[in-house]
C-alpha positions as a Markdown table, in Angstrom:
| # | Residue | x | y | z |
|---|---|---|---|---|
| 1 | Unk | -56.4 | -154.5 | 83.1 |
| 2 | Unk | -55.8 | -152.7 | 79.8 |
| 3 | Unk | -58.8 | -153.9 | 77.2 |
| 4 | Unk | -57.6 | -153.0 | 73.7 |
| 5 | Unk | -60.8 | -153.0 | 71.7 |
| 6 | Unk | -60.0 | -150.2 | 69.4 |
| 7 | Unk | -61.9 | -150.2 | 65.9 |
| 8 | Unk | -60.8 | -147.4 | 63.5 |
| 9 | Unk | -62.4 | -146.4 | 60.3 |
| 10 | Unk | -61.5 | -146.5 | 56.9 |
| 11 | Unk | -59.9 | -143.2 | 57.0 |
| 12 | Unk | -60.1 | -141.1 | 53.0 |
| 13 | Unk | -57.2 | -138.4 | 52.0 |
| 14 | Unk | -60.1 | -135.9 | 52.4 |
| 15 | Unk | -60.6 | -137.5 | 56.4 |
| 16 | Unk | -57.1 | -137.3 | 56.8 |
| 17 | Unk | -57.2 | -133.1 | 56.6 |
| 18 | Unk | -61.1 | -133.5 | 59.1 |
| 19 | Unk | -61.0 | -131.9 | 62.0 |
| 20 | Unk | -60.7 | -134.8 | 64.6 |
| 21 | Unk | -62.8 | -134.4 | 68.0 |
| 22 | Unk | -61.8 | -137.0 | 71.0 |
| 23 | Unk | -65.0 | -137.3 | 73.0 |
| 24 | Unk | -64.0 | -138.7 | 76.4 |
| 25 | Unk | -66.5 | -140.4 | 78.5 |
| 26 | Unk | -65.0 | -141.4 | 82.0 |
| 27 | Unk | -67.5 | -143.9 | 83.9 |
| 28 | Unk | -67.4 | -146.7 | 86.8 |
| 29 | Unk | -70.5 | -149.3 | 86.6 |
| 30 | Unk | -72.5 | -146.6 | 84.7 |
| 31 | Unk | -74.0 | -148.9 | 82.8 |
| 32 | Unk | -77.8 | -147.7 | 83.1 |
| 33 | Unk | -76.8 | -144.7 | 81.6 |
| 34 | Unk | -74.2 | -144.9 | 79.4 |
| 35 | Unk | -76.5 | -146.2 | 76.5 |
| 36 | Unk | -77.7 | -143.0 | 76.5 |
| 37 | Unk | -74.2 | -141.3 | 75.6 |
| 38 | Unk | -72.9 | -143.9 | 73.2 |
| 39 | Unk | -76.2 | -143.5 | 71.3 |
| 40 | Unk | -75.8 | -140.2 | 71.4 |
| 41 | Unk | -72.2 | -140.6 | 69.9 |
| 42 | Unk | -73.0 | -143.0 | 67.6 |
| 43 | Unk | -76.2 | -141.4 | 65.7 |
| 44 | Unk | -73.1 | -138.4 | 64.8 |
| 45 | Unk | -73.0 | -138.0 | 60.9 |
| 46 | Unk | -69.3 | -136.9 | 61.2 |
| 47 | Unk | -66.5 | -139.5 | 60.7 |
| 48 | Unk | -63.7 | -137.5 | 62.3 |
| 49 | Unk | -64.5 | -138.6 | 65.7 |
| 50 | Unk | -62.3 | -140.8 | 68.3 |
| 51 | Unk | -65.0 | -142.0 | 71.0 |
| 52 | Unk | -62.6 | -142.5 | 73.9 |
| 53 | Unk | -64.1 | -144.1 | 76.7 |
| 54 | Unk | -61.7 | -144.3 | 80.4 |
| 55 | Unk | -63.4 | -146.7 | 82.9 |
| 56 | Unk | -62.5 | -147.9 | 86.0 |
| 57 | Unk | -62.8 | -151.1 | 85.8 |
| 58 | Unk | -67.1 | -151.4 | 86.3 |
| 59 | Unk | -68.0 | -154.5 | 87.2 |
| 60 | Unk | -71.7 | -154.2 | 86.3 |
| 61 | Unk | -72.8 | -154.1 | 82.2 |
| 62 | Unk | -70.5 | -151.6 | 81.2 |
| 63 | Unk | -67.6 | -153.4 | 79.5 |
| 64 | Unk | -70.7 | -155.1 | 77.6 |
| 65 | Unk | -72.4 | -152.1 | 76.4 |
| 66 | Unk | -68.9 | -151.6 | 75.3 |
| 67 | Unk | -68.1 | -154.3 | 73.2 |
| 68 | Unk | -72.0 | -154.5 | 71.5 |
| 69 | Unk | -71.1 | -151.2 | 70.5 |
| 70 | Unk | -67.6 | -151.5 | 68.8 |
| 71 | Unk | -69.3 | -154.0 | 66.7 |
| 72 | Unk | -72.1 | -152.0 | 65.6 |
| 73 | Unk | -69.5 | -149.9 | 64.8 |
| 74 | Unk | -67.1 | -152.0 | 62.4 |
| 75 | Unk | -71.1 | -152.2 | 60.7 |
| 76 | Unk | -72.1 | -148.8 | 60.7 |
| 77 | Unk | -72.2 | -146.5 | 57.6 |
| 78 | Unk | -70.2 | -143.8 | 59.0 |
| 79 | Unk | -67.6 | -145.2 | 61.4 |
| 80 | Unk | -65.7 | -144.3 | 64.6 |
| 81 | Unk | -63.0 | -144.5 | 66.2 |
| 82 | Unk | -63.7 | -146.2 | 69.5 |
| 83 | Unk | -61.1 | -146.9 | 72.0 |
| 84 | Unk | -61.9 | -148.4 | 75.7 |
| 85 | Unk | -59.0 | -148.2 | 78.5 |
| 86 | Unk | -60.7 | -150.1 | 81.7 |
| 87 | Unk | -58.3 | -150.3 | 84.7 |
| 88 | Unk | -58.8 | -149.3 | 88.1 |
| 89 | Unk | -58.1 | -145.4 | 88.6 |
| 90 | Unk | -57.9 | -143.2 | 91.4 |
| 91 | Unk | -61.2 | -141.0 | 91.1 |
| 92 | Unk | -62.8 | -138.8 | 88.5 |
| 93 | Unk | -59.8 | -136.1 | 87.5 |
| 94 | Unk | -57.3 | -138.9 | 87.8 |
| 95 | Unk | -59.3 | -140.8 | 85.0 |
| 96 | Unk | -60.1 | -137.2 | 83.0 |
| 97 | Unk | -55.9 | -136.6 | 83.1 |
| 98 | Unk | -55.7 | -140.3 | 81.9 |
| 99 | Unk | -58.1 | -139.5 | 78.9 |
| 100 | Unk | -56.1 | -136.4 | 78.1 |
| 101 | Unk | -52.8 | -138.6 | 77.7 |
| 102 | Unk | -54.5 | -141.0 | 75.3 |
| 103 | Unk | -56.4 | -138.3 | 73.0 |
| 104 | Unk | -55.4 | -138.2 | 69.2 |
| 105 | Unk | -58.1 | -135.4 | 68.3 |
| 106 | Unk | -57.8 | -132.1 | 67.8 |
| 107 | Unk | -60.1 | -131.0 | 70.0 |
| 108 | Unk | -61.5 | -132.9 | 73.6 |
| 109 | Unk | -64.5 | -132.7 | 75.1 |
| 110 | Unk | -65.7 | -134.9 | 77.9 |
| 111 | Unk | -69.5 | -136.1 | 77.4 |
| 112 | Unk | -70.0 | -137.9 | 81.1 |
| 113 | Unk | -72.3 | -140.8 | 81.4 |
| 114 | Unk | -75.9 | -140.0 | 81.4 |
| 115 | Unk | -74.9 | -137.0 | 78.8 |
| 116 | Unk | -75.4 | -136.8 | 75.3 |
| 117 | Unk | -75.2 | -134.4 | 72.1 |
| 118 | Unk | -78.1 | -132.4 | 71.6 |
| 119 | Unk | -78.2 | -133.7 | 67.4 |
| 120 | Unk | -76.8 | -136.1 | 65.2 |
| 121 | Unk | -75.2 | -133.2 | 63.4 |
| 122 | Unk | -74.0 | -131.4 | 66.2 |
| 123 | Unk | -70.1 | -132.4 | 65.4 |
| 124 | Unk | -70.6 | -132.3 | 61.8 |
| 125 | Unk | -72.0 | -128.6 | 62.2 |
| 126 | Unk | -69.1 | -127.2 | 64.3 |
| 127 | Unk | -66.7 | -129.2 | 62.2 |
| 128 | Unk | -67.9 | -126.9 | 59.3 |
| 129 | Unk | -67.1 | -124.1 | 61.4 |
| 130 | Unk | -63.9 | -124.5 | 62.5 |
| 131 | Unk | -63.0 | -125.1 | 58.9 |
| 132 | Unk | -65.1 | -122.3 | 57.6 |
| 133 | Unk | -62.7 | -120.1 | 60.0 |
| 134 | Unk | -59.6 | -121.6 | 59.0 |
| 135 | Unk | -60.0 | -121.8 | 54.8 |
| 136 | Unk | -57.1 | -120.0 | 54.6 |
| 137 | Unk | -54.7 | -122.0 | 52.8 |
| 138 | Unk | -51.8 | -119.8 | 54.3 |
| 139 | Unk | -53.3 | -120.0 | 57.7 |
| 140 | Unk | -51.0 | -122.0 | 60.2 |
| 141 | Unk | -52.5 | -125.1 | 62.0 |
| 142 | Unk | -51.4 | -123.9 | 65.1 |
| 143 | Unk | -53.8 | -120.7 | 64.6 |
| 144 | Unk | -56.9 | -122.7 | 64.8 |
| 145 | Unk | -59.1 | -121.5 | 68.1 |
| 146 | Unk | -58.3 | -122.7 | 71.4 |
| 147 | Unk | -61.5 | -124.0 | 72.2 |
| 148 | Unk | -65.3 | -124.0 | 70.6 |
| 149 | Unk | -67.8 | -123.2 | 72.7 |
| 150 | Unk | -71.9 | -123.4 | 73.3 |
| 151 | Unk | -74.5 | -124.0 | 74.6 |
| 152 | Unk | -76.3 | -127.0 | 77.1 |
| 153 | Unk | -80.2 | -128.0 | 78.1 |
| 154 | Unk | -81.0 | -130.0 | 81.4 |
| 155 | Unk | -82.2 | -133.0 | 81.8 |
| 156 | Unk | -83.4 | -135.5 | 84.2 |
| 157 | Unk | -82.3 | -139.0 | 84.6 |
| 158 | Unk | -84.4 | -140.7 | 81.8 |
| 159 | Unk | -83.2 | -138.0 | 79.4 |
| 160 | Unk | -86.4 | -135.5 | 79.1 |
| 161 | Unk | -85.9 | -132.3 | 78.9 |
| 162 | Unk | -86.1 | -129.7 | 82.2 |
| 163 | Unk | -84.9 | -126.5 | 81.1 |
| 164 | Unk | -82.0 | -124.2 | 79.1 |
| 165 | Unk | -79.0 | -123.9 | 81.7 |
| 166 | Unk | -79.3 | -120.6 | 83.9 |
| 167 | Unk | -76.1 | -119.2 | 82.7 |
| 168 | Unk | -74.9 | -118.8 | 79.5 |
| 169 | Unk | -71.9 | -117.4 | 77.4 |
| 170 | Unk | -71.2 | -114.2 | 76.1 |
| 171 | Unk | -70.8 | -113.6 | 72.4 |
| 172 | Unk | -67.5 | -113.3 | 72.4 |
| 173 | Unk | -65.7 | -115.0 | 75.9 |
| 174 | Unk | -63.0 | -114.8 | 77.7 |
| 175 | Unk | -61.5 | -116.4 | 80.6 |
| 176 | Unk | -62.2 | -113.1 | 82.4 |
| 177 | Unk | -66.0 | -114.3 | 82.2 |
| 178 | Unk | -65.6 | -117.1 | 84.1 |
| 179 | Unk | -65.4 | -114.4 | 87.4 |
| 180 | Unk | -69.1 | -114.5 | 87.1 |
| 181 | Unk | -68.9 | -118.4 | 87.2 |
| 182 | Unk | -68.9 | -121.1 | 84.7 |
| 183 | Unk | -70.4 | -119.6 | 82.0 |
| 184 | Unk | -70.1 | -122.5 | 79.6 |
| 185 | Unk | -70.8 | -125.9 | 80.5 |
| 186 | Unk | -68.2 | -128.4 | 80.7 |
| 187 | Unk | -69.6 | -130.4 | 78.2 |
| 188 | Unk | -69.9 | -127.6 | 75.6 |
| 189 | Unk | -66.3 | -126.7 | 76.0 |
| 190 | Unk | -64.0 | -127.7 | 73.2 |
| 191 | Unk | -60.5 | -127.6 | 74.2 |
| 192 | Unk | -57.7 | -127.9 | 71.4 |
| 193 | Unk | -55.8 | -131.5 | 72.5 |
| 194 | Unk | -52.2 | -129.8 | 72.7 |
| 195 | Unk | -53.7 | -126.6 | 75.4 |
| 196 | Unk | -55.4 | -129.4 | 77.1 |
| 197 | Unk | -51.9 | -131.6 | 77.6 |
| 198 | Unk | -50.3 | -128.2 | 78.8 |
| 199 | Unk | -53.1 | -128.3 | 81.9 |
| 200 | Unk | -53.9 | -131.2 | 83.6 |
| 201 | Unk | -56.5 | -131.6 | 85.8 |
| 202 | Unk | -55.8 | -130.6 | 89.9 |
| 203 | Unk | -57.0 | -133.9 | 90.8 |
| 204 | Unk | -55.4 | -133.2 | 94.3 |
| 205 | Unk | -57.2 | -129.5 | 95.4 |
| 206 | Unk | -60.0 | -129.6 | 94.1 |
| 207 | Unk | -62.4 | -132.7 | 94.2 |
| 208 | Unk | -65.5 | -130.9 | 92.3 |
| 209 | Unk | -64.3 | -128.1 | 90.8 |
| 210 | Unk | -61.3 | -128.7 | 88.7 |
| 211 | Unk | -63.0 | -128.3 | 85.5 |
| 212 | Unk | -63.6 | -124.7 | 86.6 |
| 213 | Unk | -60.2 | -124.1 | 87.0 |
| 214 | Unk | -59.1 | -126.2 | 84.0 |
| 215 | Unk | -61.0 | -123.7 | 81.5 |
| 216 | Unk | -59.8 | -121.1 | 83.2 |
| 217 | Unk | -56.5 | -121.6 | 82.5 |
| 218 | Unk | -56.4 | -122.9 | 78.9 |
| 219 | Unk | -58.4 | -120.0 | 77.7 |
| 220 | Unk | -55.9 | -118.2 | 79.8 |
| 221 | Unk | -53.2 | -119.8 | 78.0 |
| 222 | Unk | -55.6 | -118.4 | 74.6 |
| 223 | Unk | -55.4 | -114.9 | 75.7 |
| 224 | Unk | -51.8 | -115.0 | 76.2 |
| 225 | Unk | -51.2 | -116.6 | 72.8 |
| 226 | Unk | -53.5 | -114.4 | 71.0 |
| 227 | Unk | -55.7 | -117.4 | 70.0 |
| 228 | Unk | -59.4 | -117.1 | 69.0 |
| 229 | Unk | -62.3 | -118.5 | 70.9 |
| 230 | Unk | -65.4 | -120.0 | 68.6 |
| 231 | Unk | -68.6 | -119.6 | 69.9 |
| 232 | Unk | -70.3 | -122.3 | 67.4 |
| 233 | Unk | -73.7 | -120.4 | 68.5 |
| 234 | Unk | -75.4 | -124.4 | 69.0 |
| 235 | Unk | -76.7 | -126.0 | 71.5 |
| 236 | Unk | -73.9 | -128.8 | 71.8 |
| 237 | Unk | -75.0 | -131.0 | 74.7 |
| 238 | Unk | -78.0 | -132.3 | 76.8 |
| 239 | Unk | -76.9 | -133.0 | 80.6 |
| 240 | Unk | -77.9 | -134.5 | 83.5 |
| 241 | Unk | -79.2 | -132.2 | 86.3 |
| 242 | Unk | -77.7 | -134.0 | 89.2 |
| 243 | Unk | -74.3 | -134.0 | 88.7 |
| 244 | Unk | -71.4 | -134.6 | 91.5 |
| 245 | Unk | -71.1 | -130.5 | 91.4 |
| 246 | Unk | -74.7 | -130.3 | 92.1 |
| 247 | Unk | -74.9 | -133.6 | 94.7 |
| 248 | Unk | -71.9 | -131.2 | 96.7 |
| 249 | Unk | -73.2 | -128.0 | 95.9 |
| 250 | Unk | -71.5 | -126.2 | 99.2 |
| 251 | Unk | -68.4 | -128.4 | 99.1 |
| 252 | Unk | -68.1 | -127.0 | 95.2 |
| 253 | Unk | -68.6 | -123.2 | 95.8 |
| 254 | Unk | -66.1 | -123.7 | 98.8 |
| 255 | Unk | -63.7 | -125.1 | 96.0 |
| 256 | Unk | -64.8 | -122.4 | 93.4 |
| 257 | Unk | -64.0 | -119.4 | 95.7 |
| 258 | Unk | -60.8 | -120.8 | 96.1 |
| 259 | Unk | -60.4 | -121.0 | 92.5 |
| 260 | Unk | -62.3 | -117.1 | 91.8 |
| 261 | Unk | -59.7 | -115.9 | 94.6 |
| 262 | Unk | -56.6 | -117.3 | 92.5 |
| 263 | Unk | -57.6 | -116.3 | 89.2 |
| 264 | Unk | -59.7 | -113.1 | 90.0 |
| 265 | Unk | -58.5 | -111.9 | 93.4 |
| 266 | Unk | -60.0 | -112.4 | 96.6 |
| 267 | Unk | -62.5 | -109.3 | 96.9 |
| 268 | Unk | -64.1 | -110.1 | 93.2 |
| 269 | Unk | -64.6 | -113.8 | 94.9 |
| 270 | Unk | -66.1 | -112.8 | 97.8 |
| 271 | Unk | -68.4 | -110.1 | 96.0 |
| 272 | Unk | -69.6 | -112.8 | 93.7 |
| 273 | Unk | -69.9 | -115.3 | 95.9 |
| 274 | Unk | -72.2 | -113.3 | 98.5 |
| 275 | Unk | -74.2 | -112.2 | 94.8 |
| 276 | Unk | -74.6 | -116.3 | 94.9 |
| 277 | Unk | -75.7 | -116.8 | 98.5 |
| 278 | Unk | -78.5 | -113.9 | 97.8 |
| 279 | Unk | -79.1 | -115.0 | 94.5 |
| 280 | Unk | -80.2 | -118.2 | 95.9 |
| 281 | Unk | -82.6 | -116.9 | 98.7 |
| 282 | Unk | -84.2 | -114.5 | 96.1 |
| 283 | Unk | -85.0 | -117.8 | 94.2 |
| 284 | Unk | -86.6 | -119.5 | 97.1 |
């Protein structure tokens, strides 16, 4: 079932030349935490945002957080644009692809359930960035970077903080980086809409790490096209320590060597991955 609650803001001429970010939330009956992530997207002091949320058809309070919050919304001082497509899917990338199709941003990230932005300014800030970069009147829109990038805390499940994520980005990346694995968090990774259309998620190889790959290849697809990558230098999200990568942890770095060996080569996989294994006795 298609549910086409979609309330837009009044949009200005000066909105109409924002920077527009789709944030995509995919969820099933995550209800207890998705509060946490439309709050999150909802205290943003940036207009140019399309909150785009892909369930599959939850049966628990979801649809009703939902609804309560498209009409705070059509209230709020600085609105949203909030779409909601619930219909029954066939598993997480299948949903993430689905998101992709139905973006009208500039930019997507995905902010799961459970997640949220680390400040209400966080979208305004990097907004002001990627504009700051691209001033140039005689710049073409087509040069604007491939993807903004930063960095993510932990948290547990009632949203206090753990700890700063292990790895972290260089100053300047590049998909090369991503050898020493996944050096920017999924949900710190800004991916310009038309890259993102070019690469679809593997939803049939991998089942836990096709976001690795995904980056991979879009900042690939950068590299090739001589586009920039933004390191916006913020902490851009707060999320959720147990994820499905961590709850599969060996089934993931099976899928992730796989991935390594494709991009990288198979001896830079199996170097890194045997760093991994001793890595994590040295921590025990």
């Amino acid at each position: 079932m298609h549910i086409p609650f979609a309330f837009s803001a009044e949009i200005s001429n000066f909105a109409l030349r924002m920077t527009k970010f789709t944030i995509a939330t995919v969820c099933y009956n995550a209800g207890s935490l998705l509060q946490r992530t439309i709050a999150s997207v909802e205290a943003q002091d940036y207009a140019g945002i399309e909150h785009l949320i892909v369930d599959g058809n939850s049966q628990d309070e979801t649809l009703a957080h939902i609804h309560h919050y498209q009409e705070r919304n059509s209230r709020a001082k600085v609105q949203h644009d909030i779409v909601c497509r619930s219909e029954p899917d066939e598993g997480l990338y299948d949903a993430m692809n689905k998101a992709i199709r139905l973006a009208t941003g500039d930019y997507i990230l995905f902010l799961n359930a459970g997640d949220k932005f680390h400040s209400p300014t966080t979208l305004s800030e990097i907004a002001a960035q990627v504009e700051a970069m691209t001033q140039d009147e005689n710049m073409e829109r087509h040069r604007r970077p491939a993807v903004l990038y930063g960095l993510t805390d932990l948290v547990d499940d009632e949203g206090r903080f753990l700890r700063k994520r292990r790895l972290a980005p260089p100053e300047r990346l590049s998909w090369r980086d991503f050898k020493h694995g996944m050096l920017v968090c999924h949900q710190a990774f800004f991916a310009r809409l038309d890259l993102a259309r070019k690469f679809p998620y593997d939803n049939e190889s991998y089942r836990f790490s096709a976001d690795y790959d995904w980056c991979i290849r879009i900042m690939k697809e950068a590299d090739r096209l001589r586009l920039p990558l933004l390191n916006t230098h913020l902490t851009v999200a707060d999320y959720l320590s147990e994820g499905l990568t961590t709850k599969n942890h060996k089934a993931s770095l099976l899928e992730r060597y796989d991935i390594m060996s494709h991009h990288y080569g198979r001896l830079t996989a199996a170097f890194q991955h045997a760093w991994f294994v001793l890595r994590a006795v040295l921590k025990k």
